[in-house]
Backbone and ligand atoms as CSV (ligand in chain L), in Angstrom:
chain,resi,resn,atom,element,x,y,z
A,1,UNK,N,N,78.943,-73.258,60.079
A,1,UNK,CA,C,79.326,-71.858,60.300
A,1,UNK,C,C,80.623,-71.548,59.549
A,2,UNK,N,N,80.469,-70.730,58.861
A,2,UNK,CA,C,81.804,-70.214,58.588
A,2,UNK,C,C,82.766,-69.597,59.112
A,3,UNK,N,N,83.901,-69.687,58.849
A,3,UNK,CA,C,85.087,-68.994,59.835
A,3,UNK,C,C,85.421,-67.686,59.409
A,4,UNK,N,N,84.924,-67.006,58.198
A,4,UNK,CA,C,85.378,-65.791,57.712
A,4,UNK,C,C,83.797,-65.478,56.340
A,5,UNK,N,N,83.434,-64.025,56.764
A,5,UNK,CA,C,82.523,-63.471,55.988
A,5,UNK,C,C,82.828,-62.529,55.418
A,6,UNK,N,N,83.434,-62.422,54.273
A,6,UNK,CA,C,83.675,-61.050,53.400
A,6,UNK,C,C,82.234,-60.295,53.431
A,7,UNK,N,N,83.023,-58.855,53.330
A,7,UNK,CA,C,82.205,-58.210,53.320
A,7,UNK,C,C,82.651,-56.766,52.129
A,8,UNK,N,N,82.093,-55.745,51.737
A,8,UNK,CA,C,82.374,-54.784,50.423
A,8,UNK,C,C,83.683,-54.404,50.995
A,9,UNK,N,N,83.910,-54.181,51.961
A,9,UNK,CA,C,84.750,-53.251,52.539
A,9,UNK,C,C,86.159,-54.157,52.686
A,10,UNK,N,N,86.488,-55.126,52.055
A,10,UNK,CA,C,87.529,-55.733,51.425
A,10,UNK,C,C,87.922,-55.734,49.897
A,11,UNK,N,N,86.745,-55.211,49.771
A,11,UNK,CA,C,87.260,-55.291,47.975
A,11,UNK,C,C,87.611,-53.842,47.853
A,12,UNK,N,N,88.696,-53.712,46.547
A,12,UNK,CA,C,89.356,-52.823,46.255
A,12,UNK,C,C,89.011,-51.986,45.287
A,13,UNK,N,N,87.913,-52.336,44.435
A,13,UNK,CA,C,87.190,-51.962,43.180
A,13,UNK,C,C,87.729,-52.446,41.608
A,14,UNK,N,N,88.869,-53.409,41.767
A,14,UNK,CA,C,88.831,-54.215,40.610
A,14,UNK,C,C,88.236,-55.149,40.585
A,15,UNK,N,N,87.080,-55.504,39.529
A,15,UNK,CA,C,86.173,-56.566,40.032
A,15,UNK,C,C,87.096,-57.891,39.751
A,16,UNK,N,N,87.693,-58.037,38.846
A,16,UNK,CA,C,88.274,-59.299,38.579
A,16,UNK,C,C,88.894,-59.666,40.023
A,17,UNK,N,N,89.956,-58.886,40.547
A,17,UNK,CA,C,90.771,-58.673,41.777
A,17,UNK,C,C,89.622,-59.254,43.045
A,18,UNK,N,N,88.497,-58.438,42.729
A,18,UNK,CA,C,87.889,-58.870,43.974
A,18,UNK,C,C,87.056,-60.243,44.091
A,19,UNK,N,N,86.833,-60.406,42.651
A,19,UNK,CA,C,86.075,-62.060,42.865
A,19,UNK,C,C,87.483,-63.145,43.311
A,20,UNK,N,N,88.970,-62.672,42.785
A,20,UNK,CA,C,89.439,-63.712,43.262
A,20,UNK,C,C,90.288,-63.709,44.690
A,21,UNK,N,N,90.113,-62.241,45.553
A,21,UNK,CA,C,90.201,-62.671,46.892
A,21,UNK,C,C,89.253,-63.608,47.582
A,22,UNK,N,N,87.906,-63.214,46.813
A,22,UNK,CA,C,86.672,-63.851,47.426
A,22,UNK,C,C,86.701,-65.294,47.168
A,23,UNK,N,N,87.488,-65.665,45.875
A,23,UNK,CA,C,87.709,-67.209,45.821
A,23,UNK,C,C,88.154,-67.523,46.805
A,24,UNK,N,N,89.766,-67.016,46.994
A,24,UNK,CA,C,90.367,-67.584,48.439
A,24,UNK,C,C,89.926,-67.627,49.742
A,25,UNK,N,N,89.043,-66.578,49.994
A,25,UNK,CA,C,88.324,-66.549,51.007
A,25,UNK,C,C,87.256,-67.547,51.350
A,26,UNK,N,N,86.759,-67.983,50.232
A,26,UNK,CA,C,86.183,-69.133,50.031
A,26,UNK,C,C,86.526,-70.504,50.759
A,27,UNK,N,N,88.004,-70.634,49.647
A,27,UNK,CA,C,88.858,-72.086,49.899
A,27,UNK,C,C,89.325,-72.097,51.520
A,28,UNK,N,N,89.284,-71.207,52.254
A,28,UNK,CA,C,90.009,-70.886,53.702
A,28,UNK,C,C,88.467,-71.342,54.205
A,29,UNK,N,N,87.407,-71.265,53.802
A,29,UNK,CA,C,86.325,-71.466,54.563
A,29,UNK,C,C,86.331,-73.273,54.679
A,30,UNK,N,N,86.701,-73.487,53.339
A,30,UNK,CA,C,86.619,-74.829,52.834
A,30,UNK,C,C,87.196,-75.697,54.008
A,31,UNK,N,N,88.832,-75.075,54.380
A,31,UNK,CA,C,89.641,-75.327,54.829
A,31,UNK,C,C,89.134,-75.583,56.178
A,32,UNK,N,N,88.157,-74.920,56.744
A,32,UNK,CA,C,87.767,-74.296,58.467
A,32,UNK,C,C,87.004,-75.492,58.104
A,33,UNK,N,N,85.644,-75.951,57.399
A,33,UNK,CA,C,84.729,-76.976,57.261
A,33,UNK,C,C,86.007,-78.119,57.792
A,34,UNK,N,N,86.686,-78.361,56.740
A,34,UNK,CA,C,87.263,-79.798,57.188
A,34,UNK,C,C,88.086,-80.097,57.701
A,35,UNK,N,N,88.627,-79.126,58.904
A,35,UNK,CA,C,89.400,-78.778,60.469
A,35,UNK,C,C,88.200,-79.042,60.932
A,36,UNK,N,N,86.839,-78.964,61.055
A,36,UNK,CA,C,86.214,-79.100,61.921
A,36,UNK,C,C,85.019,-80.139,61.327
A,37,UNK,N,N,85.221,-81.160,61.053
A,37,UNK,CA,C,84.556,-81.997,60.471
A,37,UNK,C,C,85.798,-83.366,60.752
A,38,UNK,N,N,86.950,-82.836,61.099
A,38,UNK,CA,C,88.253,-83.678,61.127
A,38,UNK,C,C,88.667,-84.677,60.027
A,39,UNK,N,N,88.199,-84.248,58.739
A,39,UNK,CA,C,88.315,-84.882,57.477
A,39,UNK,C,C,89.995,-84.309,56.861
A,40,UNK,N,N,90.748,-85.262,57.303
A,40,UNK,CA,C,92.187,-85.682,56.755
A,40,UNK,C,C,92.387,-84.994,55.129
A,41,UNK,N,N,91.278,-85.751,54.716
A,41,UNK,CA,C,91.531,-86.296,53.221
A,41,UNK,C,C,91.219,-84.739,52.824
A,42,UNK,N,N,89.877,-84.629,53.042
A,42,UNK,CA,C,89.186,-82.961,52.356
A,42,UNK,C,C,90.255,-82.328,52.571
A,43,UNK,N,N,90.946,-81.902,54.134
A,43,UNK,CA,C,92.305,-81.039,54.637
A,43,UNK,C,C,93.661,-80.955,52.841
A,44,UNK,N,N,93.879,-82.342,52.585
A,44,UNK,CA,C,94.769,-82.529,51.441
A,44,UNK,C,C,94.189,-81.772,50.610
A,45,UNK,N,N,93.167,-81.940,50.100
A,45,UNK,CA,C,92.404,-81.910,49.208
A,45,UNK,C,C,92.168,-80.345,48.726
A,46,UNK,N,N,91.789,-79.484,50.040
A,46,UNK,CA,C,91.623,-78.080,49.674
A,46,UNK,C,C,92.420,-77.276,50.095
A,47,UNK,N,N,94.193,-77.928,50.595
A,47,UNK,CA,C,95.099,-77.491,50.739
A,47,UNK,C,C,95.768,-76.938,49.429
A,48,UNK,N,N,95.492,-78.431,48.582
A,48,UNK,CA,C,96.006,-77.957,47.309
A,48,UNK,C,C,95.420,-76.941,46.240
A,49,UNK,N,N,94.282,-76.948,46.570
A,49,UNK,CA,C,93.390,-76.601,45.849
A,49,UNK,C,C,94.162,-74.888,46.086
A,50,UNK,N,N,93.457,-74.742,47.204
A,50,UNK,CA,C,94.237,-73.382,47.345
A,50,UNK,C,C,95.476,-72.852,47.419
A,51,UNK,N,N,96.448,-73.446,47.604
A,51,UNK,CA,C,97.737,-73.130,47.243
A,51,UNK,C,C,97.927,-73.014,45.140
A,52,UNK,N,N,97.281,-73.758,44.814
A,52,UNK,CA,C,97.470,-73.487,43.439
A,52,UNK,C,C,96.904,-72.452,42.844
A,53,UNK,N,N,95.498,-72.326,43.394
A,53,UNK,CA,C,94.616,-70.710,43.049
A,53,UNK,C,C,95.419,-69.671,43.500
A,54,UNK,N,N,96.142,-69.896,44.274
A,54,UNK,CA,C,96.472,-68.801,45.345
A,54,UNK,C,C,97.674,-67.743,44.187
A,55,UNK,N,N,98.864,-69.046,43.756
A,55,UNK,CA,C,99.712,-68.809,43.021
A,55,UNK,C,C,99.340,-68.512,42.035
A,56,UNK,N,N,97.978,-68.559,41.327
A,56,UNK,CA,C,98.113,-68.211,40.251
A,56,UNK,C,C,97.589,-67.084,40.006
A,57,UNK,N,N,96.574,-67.054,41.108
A,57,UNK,CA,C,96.280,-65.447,41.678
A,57,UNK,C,C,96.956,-64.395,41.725
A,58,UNK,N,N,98.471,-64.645,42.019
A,58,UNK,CA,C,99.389,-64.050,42.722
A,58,UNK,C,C,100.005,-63.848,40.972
A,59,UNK,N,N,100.245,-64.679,40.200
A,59,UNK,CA,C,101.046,-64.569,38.706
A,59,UNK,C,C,100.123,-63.625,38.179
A,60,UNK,N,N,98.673,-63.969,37.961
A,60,UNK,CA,C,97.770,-62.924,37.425
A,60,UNK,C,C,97.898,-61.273,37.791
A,61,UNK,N,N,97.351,-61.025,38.836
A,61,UNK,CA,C,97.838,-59.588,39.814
A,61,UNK,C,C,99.150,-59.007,39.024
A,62,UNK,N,N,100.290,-59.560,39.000
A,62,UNK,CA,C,101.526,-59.550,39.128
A,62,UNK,C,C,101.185,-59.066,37.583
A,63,UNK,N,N,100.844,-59.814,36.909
A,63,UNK,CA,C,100.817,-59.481,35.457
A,63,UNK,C,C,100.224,-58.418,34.949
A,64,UNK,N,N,98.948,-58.076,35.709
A,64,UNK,CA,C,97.909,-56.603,35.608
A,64,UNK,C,C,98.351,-55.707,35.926
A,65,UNK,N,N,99.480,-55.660,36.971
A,65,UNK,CA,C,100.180,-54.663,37.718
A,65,UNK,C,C,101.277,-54.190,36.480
A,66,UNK,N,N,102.134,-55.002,35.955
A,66,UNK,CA,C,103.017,-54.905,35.221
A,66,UNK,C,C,102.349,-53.996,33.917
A,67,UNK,N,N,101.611,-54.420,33.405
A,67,UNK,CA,C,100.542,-54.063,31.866
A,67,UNK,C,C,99.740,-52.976,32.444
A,68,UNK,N,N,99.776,-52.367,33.676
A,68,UNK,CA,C,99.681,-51.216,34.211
A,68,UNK,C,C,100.520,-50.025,34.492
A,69,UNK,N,N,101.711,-50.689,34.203
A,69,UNK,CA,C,102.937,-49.853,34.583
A,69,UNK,C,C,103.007,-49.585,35.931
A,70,UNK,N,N,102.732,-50.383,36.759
A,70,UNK,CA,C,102.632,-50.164,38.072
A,70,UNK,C,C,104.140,-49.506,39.058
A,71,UNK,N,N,104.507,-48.433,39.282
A,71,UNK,CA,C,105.630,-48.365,39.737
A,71,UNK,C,C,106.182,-48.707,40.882
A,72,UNK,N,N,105.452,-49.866,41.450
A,72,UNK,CA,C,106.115,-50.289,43.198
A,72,UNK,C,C,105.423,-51.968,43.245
A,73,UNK,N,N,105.710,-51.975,41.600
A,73,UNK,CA,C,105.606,-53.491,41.457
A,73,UNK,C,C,106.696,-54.088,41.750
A,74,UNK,N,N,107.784,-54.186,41.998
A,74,UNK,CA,C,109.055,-54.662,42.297
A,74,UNK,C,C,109.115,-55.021,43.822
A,75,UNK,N,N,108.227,-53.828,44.309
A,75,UNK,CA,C,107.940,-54.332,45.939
A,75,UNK,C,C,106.945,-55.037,46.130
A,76,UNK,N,N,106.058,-55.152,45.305
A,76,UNK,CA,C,104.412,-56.258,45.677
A,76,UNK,C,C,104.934,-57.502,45.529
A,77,UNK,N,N,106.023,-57.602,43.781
A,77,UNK,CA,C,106.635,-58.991,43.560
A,77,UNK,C,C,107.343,-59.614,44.824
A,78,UNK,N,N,108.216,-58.644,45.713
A,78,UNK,CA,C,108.665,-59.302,46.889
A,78,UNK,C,C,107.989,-59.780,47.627
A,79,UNK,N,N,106.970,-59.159,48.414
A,79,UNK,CA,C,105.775,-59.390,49.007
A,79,UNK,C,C,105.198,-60.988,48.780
A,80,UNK,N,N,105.150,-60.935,47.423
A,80,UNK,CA,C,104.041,-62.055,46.907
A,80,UNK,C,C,105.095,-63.367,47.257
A,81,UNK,N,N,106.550,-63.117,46.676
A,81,UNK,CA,C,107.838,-63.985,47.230
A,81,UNK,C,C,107.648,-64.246,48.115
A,82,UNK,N,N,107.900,-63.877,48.916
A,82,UNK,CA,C,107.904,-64.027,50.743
A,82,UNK,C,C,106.824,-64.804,51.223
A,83,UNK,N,N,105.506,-64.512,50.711
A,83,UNK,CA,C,104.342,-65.366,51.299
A,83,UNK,C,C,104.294,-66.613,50.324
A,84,UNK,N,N,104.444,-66.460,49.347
A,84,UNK,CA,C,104.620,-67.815,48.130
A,84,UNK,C,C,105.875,-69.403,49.126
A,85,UNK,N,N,106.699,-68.228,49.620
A,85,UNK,CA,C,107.873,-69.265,50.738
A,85,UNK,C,C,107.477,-69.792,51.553
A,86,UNK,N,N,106.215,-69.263,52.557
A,86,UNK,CA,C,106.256,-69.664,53.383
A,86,UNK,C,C,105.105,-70.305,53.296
A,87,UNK,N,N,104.004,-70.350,52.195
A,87,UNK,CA,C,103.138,-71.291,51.610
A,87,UNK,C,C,103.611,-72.827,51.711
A,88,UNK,N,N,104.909,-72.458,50.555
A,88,UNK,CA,C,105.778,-73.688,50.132
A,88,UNK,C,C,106.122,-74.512,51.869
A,89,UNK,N,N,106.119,-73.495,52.807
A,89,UNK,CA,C,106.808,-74.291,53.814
A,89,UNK,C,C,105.805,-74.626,54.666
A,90,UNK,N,N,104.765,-74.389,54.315
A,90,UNK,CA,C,103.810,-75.232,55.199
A,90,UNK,C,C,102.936,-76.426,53.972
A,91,UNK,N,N,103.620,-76.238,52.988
A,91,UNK,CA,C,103.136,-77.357,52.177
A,91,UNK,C,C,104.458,-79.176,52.599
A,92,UNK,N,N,105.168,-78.166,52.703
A,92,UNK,CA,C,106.557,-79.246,53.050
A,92,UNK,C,C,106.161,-79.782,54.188
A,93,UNK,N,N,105.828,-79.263,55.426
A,93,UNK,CA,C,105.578,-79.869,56.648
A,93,UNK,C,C,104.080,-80.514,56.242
A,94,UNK,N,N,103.027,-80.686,55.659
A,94,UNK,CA,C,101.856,-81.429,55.453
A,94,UNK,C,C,102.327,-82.492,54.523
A,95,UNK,N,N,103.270,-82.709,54.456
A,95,UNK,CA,C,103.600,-83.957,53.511
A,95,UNK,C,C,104.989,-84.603,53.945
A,96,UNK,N,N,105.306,-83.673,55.022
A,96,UNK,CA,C,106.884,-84.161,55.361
A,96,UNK,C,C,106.341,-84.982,57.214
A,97,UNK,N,N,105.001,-85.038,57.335
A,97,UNK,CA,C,105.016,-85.986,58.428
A,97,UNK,C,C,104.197,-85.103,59.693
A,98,UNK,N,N,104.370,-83.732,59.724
A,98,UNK,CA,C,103.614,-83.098,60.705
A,98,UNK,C,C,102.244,-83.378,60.933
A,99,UNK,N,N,101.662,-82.654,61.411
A,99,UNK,CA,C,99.742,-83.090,62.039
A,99,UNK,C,C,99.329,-82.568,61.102
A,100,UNK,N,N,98.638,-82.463,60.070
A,100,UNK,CA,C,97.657,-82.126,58.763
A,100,UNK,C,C,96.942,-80.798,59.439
A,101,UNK,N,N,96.003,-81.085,60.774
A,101,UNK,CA,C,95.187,-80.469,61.518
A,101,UNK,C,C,96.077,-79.233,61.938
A,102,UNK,N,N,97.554,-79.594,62.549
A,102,UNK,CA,C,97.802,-78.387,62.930
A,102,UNK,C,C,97.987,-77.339,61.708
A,103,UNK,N,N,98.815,-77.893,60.563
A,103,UNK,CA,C,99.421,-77.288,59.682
A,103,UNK,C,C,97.628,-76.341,58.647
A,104,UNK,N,N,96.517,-77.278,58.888
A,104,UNK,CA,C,95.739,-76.871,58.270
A,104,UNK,C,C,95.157,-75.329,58.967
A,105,UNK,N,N,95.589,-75.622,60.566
A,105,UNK,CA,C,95.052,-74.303,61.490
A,105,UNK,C,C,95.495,-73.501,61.547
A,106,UNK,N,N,97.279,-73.722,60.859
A,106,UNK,CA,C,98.364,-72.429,60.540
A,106,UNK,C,C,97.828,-71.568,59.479
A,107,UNK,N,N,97.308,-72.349,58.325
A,107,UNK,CA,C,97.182,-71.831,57.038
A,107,UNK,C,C,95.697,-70.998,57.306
A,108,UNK,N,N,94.999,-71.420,57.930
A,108,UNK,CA,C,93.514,-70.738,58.210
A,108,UNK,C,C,93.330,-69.630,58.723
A,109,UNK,N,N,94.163,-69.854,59.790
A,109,UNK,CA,C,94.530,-68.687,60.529
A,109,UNK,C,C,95.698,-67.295,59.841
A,110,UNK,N,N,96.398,-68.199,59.170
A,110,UNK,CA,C,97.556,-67.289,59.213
A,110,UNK,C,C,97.354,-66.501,57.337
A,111,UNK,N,N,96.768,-67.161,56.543
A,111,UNK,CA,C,96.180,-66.995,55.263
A,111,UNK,C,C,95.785,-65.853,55.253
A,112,UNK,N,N,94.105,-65.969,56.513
A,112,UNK,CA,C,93.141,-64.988,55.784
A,112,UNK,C,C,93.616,-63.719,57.155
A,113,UNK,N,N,94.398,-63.833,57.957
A,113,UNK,CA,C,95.028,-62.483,58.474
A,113,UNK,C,C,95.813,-61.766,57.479
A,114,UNK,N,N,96.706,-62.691,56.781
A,114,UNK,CA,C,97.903,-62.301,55.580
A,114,UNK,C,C,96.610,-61.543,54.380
A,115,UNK,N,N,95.969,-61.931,54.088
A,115,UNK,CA,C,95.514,-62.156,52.676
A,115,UNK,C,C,94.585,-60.483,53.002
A,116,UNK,N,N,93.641,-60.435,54.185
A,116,UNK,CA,C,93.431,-58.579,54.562
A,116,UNK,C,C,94.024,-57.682,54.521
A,117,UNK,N,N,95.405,-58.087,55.166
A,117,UNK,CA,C,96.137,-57.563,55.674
A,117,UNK,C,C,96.870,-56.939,54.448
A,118,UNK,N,N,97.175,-57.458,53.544
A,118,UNK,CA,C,98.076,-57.517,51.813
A,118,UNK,C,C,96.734,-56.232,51.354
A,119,UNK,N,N,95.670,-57.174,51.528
A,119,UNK,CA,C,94.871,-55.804,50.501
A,119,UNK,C,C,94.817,-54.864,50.771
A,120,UNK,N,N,94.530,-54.057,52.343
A,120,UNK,CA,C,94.697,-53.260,52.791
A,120,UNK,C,C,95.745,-52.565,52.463
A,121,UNK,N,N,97.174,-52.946,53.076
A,121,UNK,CA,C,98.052,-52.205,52.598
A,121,UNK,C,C,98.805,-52.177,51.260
A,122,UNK,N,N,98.978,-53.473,50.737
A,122,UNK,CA,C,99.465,-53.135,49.014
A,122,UNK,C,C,98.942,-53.147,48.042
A,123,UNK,N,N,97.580,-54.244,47.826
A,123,UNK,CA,C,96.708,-54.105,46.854
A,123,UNK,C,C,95.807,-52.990,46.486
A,124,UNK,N,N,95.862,-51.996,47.596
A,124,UNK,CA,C,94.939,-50.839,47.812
A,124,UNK,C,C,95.370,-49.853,46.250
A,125,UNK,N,N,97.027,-50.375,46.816
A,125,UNK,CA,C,97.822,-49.041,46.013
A,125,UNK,C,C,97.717,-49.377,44.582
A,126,UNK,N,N,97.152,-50.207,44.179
A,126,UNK,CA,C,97.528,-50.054,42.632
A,126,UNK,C,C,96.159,-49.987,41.728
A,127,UNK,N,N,95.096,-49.935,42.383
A,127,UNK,CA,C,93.694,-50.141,42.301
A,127,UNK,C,C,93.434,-49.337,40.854
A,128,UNK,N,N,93.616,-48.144,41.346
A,128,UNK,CA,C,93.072,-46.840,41.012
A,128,UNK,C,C,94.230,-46.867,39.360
A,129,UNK,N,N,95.066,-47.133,39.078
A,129,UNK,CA,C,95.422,-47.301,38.069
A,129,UNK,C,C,95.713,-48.381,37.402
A,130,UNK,N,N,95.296,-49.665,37.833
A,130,UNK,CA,C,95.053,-50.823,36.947
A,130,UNK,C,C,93.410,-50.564,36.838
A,131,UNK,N,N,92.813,-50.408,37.551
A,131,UNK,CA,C,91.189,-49.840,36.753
A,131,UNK,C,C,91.319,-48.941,35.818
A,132,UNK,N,N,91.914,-47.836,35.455
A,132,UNK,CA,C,92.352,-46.992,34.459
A,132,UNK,C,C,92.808,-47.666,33.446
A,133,UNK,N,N,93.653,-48.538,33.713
A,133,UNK,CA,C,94.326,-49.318,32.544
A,133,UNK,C,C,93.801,-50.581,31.968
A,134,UNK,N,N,92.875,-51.558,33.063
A,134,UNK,CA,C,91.761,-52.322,32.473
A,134,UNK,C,C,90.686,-51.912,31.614
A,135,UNK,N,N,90.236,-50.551,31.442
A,135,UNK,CA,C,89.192,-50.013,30.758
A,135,UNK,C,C,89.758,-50.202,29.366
A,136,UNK,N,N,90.985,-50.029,29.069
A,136,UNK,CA,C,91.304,-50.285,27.232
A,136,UNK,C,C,91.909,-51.615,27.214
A,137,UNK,N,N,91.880,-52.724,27.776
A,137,UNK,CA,C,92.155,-54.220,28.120
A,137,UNK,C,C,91.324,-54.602,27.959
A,138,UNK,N,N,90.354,-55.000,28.143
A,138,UNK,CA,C,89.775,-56.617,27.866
A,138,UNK,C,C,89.976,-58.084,27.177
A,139,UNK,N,N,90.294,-57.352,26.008
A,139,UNK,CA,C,91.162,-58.353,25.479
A,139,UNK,C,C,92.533,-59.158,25.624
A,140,UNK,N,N,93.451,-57.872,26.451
A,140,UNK,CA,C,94.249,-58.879,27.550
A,140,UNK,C,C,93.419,-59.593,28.302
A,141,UNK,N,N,92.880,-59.645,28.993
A,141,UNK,CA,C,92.327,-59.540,30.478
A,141,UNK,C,C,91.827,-61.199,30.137
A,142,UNK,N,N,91.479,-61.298,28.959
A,142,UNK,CA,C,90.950,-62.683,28.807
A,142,UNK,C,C,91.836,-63.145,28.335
A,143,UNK,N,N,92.553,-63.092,27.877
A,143,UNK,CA,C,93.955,-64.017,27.114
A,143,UNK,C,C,94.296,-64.287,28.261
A,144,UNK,N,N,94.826,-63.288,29.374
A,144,UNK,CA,C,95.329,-64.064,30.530
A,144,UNK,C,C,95.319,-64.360,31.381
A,145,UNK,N,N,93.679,-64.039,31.589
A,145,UNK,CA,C,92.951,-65.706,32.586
A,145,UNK,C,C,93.040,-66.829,31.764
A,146,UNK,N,N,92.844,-67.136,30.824
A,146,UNK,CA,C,92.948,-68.576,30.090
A,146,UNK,C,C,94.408,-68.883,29.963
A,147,UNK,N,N,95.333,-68.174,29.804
A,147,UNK,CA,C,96.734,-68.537,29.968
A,147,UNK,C,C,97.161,-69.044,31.322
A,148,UNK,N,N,96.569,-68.477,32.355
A,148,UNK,CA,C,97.069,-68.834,33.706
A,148,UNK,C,C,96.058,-69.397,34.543
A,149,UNK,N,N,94.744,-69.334,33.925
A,149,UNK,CA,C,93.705,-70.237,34.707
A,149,UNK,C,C,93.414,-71.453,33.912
A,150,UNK,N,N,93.713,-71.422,32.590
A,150,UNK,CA,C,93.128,-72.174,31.852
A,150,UNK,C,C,91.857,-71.764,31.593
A,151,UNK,N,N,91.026,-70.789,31.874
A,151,UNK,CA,C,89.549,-70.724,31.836
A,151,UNK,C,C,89.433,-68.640,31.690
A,152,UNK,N,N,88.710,-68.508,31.243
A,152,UNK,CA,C,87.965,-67.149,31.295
A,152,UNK,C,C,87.228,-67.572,32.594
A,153,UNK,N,N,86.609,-67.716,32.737
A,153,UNK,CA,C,84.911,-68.530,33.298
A,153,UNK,C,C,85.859,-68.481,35.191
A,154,UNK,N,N,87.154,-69.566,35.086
A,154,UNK,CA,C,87.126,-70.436,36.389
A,154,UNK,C,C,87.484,-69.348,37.468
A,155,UNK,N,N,87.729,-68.023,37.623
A,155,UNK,CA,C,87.840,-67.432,38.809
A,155,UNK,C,C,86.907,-66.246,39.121
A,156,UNK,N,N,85.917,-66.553,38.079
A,156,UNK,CA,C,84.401,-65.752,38.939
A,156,UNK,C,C,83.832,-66.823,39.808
L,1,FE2,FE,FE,99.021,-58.765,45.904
């Protein structure tokens, strides 16, 4: 069973944007499988996984927003700060000795409340004119998924 089912009514209408909430939404499922399978190792395993998508998710956005002229990008960048910290600080306690399990039930829980919660209220706002401004992009758009994913391909 899964712990979380996206559904349309999370996506914002940038498709790029929306396949890669749906990634994370994904990796949080990943996350729920091996909390409840009590697999240690998988827990490491798709901790990292998603903390690294997550960030780079977060650099990408950040970058579309900018090459959009986004004007309340200065406040999303904080935003993205703030949760990027407290990522970092539940990465510190899964390696600094705490319960894996608990720290994995913080991030599960506390992720995909954060991660709705963000689209709803800030990702909403910039939709409508980074789609305006992706229509004469493409050719960014792929330079910098492969710059920051390494891949065109890896976040559909
Ligand atoms: Fe965001």
């Amino acid at each position: 069973m899964s712990y979380f089912i996206w559904d349309s009514t999370y996506d914002i209408g940038v498709d790029i944007i929306d396949r890669q909430h749906r990634r994370i939404a994904d990796y949080i499922n990943d996350l729920h499988h091996a909390i409840e399978n009590n697999d240690v190792e998988e827990v490491y395993s798709v901790m990292e996984r998603l903390k690294d998508y997550t960030f780079d998710h977060f650099s990408f956005e950040e970058q579309l927003m900018e090459r959009a002229g986004y004007p309340l990008l200065a406040a999303h960048l904080q935003v993205h700060r703030r949760f990027s910290a407290q990522v970092e600080e539940l990465s510190v306690q899964l390696y600094g000795g705490t319960d894996p399990m608990s720290v994995a039930r913080k991030v599960r829980t506390g992720l995909m409340r954060w991660l709705l919660q963000h689209i709803k209220d800030e990702d909403q706002n910039y939709a409508e004119l980074v789609r305006k401004s992706l229509r004469k992009e493409s050719g960014w758009v792929s330079a910098t998924l492969k710059r920051i994913f390494g891949s065109v391909d890896h976040p559909v």
